[in-house]
C-alpha positions in Angstrom: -39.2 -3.6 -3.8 -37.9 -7.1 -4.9 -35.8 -8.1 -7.8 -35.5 -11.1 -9.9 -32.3 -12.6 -10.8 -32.2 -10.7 -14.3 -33.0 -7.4 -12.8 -30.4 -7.3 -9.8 -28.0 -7.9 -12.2 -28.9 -4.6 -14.4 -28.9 -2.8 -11.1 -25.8 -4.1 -9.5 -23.7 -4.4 -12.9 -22.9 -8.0 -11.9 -23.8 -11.0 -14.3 -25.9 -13.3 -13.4 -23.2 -16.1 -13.7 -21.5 -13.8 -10.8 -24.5 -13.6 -8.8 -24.8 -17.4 -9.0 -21.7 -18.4 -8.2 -21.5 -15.8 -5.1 -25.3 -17.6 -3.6 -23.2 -21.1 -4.5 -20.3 -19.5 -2.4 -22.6 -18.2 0.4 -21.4 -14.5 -0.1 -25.7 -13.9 -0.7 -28.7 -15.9 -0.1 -31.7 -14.6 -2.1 -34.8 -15.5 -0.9 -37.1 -17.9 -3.4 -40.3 -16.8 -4.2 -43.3 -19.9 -4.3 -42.1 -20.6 -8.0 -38.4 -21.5 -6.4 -37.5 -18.1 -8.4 -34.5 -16.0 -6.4 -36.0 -12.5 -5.7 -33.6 -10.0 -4.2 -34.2 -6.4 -1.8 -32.9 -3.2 -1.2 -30.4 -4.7 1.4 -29.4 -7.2 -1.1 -27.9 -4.0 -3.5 -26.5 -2.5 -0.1 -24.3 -5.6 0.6 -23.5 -6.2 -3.1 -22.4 -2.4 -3.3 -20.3 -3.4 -0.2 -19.2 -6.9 -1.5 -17.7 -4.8 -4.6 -16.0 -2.0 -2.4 -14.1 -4.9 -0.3 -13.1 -6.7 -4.0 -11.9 -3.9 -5.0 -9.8 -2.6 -2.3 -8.2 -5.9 -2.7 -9.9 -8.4 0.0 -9.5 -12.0 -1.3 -12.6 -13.8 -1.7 -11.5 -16.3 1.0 -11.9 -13.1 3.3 -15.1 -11.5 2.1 -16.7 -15.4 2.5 -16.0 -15.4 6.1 -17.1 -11.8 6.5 -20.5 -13.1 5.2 -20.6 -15.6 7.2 -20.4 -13.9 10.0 -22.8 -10.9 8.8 -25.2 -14.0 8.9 -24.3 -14.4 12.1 -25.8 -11.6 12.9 -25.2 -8.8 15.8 -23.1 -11.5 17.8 -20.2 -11.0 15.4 -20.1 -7.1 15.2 -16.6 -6.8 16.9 -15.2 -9.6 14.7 -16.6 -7.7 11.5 -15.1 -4.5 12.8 -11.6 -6.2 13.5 -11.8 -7.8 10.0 -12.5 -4.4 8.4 -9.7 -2.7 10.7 -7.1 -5.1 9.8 -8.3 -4.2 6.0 -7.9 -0.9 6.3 -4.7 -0.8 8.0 -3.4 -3.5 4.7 -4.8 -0.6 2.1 -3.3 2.4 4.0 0.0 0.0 3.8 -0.7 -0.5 0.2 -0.9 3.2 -0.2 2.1 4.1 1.7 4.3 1.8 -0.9 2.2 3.5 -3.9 3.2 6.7 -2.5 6.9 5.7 -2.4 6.6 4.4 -6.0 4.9 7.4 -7.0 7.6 9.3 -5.7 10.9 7.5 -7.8 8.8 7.6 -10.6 8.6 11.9 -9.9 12.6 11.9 -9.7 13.1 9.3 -12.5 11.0 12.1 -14.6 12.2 15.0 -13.4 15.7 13.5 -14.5 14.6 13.0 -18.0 12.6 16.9 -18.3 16.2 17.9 -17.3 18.3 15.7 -19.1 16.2 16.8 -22.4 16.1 20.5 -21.2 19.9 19.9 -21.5 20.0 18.4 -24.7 17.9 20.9 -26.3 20.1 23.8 -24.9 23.3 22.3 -26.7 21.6 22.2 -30.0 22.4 25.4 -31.9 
């Protein structure tokens, strides 16, 4: 099944200003039907899904571009891909390590007010 421009937007939840400006940025290349008209596939949701999960995990554009490029590459580039999404990985599990830590002084800095309030409240008559 193909979709035009209008209807890969409703599936993907990207507008089609997004989906524009990410064919103008090489991050997707539709193919044009014989009216010139942009008609996406299945694969085309797969690798939007994915362009979404690396945007949100935090991978700058800049990043995700040259991804693409190389995905266009095609199977030549596979251990270059995998590096990329190693070297991501190992940036989120970093990223969670300090969110931990936050998480943490945020668990004392609470647990300091519960008592401090528990204290309060006991002197009270």
């Amino acid at each position: 099944m193909d979709y035009s421009i209008g209807e890969f937007s409703e599936v993907t939840g990207l507008g089609i200003h997004t989906l524009r400006y990410y064919e103008h940025e090489s991050l997707i290349t539709p193919v044009r039907n014989s009216s010139n008209r942009r008609r996406y596939s299945e694969k085309d949701i797969t690798w939007i899904a994915f362009i979404k999960r690396l945007k949100a995990t935090g991978m700058p554009v800049k990043e995700i571009k040259r991804y693409a490029v190389l995905r266009a590459k095609g199977d030549s580039t596979l251990t270059e891909r995998m590096e990329m999404l190693i070297q991501h990985r190992q940036s989120l599990k970093d990223q969670i390590k300090q969110l931990q830590e936050h998480e943490a002084k945020l668990e004392e800095k609470i647990a300091f007010y519960q008592q401090e309030i528990e204290h309060h409240c006991s002197d009270t008559p």
